[in-house]
N, C-alpha and C positions, 0 to 999 in steps of 0.2 A: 644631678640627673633630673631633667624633666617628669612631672608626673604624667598620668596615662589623661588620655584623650576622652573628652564628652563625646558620646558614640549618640549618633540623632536620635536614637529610642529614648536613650536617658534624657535629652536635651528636651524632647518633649513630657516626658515624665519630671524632669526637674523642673518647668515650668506650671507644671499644675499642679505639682505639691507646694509652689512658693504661693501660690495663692491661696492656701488655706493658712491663716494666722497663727493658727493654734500649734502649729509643727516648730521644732525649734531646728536650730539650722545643727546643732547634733545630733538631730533623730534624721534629717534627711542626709546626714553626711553618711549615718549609720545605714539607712538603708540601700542608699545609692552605693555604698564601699567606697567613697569621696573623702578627700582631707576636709578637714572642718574650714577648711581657708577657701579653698575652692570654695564653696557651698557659702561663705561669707561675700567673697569677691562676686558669685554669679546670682545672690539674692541684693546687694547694693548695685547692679547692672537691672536687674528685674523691677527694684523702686524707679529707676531711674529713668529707663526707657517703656518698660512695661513686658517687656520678653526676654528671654534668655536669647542670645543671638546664636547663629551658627558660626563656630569658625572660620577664620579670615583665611579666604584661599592664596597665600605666595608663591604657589609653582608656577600663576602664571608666569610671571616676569621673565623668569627662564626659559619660555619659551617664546618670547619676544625676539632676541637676541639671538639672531642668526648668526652663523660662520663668515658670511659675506659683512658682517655687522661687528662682528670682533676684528677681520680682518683688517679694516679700513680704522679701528680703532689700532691697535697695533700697530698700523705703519706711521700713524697720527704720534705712538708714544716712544715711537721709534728716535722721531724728530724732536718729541719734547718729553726728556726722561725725568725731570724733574715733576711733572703734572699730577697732581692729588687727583683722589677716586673722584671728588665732588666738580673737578675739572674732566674726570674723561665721562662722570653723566650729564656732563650740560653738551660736551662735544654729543655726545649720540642723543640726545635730543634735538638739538638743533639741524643736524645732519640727516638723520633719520626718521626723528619726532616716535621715538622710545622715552618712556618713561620708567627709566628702572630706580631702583634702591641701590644705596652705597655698597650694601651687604651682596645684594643680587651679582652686584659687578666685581666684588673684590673673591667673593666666589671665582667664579669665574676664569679673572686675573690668577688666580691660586692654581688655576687646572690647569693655564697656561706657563705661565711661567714657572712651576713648583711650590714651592712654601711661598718665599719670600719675594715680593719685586726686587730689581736689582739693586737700586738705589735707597735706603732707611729713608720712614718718612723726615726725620729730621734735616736731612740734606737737600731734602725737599722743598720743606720749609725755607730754609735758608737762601734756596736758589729760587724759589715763590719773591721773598722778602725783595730781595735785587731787581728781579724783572717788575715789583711795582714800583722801585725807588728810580727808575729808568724809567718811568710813565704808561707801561704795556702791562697787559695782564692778560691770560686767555682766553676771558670771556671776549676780548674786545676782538682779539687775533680773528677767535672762532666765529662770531659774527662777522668780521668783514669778511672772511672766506664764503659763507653762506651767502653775502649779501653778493660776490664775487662770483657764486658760481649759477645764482639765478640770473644777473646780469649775461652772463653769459648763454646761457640755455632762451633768453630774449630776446638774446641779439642777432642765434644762429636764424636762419630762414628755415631749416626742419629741424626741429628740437628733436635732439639728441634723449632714446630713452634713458632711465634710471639705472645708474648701474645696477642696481639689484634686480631686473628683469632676469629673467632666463633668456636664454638665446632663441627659443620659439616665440618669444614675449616680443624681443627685438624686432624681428619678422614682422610680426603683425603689426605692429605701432602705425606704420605709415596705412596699413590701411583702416585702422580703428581710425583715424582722423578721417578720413573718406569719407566715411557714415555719418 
């Protein structure tokens, strides 16, 4: 079980007790109610950088990651069931240009499909191993698709909006070019 969270009144009190010398990291562990390990890990960050940082926010990610944006991965892993997490976040970055985490996306994956994806990763692997000994691999697939579907979107005479627009978005397009 994780321990409890730096609350930002301590985070600025932990910081100006590490700058007096004479405190030892047991007596601030003692008066904050901190493990002595905390208070070790957050005064070797304080030599280091010079401040106690504030915790890393990861909720953005998750909200990156639209319905319309699982959607289009989905039908993507639909066709290709063997594909590892670090193949479906280059697909949505390249497609999208989302930046998510492995974890962000296998989250995710879990609430979609239940516990487990269908196929173990080892069968994965294995079917990974084949399609490079065949000379293709995903990243190449998923770039020329990108490279495929800008080609296209050039070639039309009205570009075609984004699929993720809204339908009032659509509307307006032709006349946001007008302007």
């Amino acid at each position: 079980m994780p321990g409890k969270h730096i609350t930002e009144d301590h985070r600025v009190i932990l910081g100006k007790l590490l700058q007096l010398p004479q405190l030892k990291n047991r007596e601030i562990a003692w008066v904050l109610d901190y493990d002595l390990r905390t208070i070790q890990r957050k005064r070797k960050e304080f030599v280091d950088t010079g401040e106690v940082k504030k915790k890393r926010d990861v909720s953005m990610n998750a909200e990156k990651l639209k319905s319309h944006h699982l959607e289009k991965l989905l039908a993507w892993h639909r066709d290709h069931p063997d594909a590892l997490l670090q193949d479906m976040v280059f697909f949505l970055e390249k497609h999208f240009d989302l930046k998510l985490s492995n974890a962000t996306l296998s989250r995710r994956l879990k609430q979609v499909y239940g516990t487990h994806m269908k196929t173990g990763r080892s069968a994965r692997l294995r079917a990974r191993k084949r399609r490079e000994e065949d000379g293709c691999t995903y990243a190449m697939e998923i770039e020329a698709s990108v490279l495929e579907n800008n080609n296209n979107n050039n070639n039309n005479n009205s570009p075609a909006p984004p699929a993720d627009m809204y339908h009032d978005q659509r509307q307006l397009a032709p006349i946001r070019e007008l302007l």
